[in-house]
C-alpha positions in Angstrom: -19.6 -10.0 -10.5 -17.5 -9.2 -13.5 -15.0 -6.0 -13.0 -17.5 -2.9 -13.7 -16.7 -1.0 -10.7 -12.9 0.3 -11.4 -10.3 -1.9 -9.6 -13.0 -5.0 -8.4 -11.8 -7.9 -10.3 -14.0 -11.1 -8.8 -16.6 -9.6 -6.1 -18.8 -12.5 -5.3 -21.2 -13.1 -2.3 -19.1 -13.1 1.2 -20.5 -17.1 2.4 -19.3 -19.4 4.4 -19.2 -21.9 1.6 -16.8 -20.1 0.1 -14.8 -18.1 2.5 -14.8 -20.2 6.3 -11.4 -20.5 6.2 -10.4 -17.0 4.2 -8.5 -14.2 6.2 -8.1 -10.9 5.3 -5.0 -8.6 5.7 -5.7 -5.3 5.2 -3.1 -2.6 5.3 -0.4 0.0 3.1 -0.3 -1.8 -0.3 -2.6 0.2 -2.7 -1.8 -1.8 -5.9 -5.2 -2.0 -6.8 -5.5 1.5 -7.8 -2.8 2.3 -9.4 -4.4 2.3 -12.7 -7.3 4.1 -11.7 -6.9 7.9 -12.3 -10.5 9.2 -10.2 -12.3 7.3 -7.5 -16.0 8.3 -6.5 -16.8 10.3 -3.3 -20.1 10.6 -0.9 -20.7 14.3 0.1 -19.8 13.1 4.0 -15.9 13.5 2.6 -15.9 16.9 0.8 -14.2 18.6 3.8 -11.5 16.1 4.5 -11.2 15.5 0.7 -11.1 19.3 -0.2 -7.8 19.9 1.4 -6.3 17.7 -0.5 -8.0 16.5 -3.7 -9.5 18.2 -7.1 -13.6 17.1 -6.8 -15.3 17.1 -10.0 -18.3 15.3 -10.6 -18.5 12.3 -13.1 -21.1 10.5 -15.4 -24.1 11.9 -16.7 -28.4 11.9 -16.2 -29.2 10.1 -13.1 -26.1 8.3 -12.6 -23.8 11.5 -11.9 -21.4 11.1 -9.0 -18.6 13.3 -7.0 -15.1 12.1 -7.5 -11.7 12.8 -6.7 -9.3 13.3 -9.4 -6.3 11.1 -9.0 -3.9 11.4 -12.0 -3.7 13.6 -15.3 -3.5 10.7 -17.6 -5.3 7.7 -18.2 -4.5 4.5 -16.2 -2.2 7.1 -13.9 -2.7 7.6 -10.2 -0.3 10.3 -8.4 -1.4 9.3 -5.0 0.2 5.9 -5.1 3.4 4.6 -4.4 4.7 1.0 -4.3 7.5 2.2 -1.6 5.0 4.8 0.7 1.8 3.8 0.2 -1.0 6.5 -0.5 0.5 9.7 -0.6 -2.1 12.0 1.0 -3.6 12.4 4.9 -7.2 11.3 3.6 -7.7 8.0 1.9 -11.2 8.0 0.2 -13.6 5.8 1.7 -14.2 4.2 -1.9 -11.0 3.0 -1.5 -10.6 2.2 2.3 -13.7 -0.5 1.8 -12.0 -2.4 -0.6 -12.5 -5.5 -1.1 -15.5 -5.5 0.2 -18.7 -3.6 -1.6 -22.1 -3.9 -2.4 -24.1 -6.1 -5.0 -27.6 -5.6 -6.3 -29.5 -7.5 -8.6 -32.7 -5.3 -8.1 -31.8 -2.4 -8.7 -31.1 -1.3 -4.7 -33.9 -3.0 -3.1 -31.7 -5.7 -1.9 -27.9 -5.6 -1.0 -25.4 -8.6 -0.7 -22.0 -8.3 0.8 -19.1 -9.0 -1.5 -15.4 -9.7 -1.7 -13.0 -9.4 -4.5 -10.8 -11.9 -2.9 -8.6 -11.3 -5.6 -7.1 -8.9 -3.6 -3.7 -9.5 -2.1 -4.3 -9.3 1.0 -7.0 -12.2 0.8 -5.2 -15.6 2.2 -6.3 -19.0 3.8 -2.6 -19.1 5.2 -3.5 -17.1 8.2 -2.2 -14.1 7.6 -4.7 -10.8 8.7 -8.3 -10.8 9.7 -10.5 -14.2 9.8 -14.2 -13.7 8.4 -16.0 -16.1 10.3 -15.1 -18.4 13.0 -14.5 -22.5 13.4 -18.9 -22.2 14.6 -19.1 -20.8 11.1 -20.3 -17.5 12.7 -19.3 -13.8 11.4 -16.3 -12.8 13.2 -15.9 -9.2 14.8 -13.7 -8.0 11.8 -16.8 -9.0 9.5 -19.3 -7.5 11.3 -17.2 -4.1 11.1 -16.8 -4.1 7.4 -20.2 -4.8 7.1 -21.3 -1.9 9.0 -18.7 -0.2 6.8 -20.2 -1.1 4.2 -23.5 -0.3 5.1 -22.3 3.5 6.0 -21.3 3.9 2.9 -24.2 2.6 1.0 -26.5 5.3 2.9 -24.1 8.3 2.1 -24.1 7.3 -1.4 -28.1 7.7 -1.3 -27.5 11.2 -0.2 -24.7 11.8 -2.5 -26.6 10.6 -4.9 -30.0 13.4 -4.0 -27.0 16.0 -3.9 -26.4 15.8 -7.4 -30.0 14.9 -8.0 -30.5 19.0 -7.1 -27.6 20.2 -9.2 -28.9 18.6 -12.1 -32.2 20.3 -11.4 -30.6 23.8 -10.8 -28.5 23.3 -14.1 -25.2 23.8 -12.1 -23.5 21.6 -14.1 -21.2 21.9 -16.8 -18.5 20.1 -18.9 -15.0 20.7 -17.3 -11.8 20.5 -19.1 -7.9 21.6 -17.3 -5.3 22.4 -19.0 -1.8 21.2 -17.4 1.5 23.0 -18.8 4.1 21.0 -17.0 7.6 23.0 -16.3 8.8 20.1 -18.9 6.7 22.3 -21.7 4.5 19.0 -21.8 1.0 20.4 -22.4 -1.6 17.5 -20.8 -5.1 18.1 -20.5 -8.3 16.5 -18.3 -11.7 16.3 -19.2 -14.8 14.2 -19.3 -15.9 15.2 -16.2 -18.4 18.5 -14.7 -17.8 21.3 -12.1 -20.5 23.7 -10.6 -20.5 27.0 -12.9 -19.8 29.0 -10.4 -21.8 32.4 -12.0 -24.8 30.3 -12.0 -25.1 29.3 -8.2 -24.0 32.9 -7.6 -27.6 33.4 -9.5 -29.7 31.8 -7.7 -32.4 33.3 -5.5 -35.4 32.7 -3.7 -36.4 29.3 -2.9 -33.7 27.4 -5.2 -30.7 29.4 -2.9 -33.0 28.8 1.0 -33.2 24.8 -0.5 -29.5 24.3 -1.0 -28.9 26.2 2.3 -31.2 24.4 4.5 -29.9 20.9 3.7 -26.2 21.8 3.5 -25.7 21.7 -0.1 -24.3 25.0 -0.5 -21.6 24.3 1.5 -20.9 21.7 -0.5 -21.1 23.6 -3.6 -18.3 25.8 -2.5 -16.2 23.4 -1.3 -15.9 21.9 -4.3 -15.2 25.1 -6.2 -12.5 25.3 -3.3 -11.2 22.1 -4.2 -10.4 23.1 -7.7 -7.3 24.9 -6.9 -5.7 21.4 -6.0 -5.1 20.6 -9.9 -1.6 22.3 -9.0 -1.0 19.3 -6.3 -1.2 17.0 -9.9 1.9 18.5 -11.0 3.8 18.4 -8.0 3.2 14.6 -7.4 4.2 14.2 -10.8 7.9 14.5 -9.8 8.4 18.2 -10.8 8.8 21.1 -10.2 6.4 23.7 -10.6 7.5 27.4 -11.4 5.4 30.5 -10.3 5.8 31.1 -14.1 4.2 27.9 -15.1 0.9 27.0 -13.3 -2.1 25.1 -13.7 -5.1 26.8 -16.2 -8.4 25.4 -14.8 -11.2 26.3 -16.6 -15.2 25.1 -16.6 -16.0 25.4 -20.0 -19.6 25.5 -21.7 
């Protein structure tokens, strides 16, 4: 597998070919995203995630997805940090599966475990987590990242019928925030969509008792909740924020 999903360099088919002898030491060094400035999210994080994070959604048609945002420039993440590792109480799950993920070559039907064992934390010195044993069999460690794995695969289904229905409802719209930084440095974000909020106000009928039965709604407004957390951008970026000076987020048309 090439790198086309962010920060996954050489994800090829977990085997014991290949990896017998590889062990895997997981733990605080986030390196691998600290170029990335959004990471996606499944809806079963949008409370945790909320406190803490801007969610916007990303992409566009059939393949739009939540995500966090995670820096205010390109190629910048505000989260990390080489001395203190990621710098929130949440860590996404899109990040906390790494460097294992998915492959498809059929579109879904079929799914083959991966490992960017690039990573690292990937070693045959020892050091971490073995991924099978001397039989040759999956080892404990494997068998929980595949059921990981495998968690994550089926919230991204319903993640994926989430924005399915906002598509439908025509909630979505091009978002762009504007940062003035207490510097004077004037920064902004877009390329990505937010709920208009006048427009799920709107709805009625069946369209509102649809997004209510099957949780969406919440979901909606935690999002819109989430928004204010552009402000925690600026303060990760080192300064200060004055009440004079604050974040303009807008969701324009």
């Amino acid at each position: 597998m090439s790198k086309q999903v962010l920060f996954y360099e050489k994800a090829k088919p977990v085997s014991k070919k290949d990896h017998q002898d590889l062990y895997v030491k997981l733990g605080k060094d986030f390196t691998f995203t600290q170029e990335v400035n959004s990471v996606p999210l499944t809806v079963a994080e949008f409370r945790k995630a909320a406190d803490e994070y801007a969610i916007v959604f990303s992409g566009e048609g059939d393949n739009i997805v939540p995500a966090v945002i995670l820096g205010s420039g390109e190629k910048e993440n505000l989260y990390f940090s080489e001395e203190n590792g990621w710098q929130a109480n949440y860590i996404p799950a899109f990040v906390r599966r790494y460097p294992f993920i998915f492959s498809s070559t059929d579109e879904g039907k079929s799914l083959l475990l991966c490992i960017d064992d690039s990573y690292s934390g990937c070693n045959r010195e020892g050091k971490g987590e073995r991924l099978f044993d001397e039989e040759g069999e999956r080892t404990q460690f494997l068998n929980t990242m595949l059921n990981f794995v495998e968690a994550y695969q089926k919230q991204y289904q319903l993640t994926r019928l989430f924005c399915k229905q906002l598509v439908e409802l025509d909630l979505l719209e091009p978002m762009r925030a504007n940062f003035k930084l207490p510097s004077g440095e004037q920064r902004a974000l877009a390329g990505f969509q937010a709920i208009n909020r006048e427009k799920l106000q709107a709805l009625k009928g069946e369209q509102l008792e649809g997004l209510m039965k099957n949780g969406s709604i919440e979901l909606a407004y935690l999002h819109l909740q989430s928004m204010s957390k552009f402000r925690t951008l600026l303060e990760k970026s080192g300064q200060q924020v004055t009440s004079d000076e604050t974040v303009d987020e807008e969701a324009m048309a």
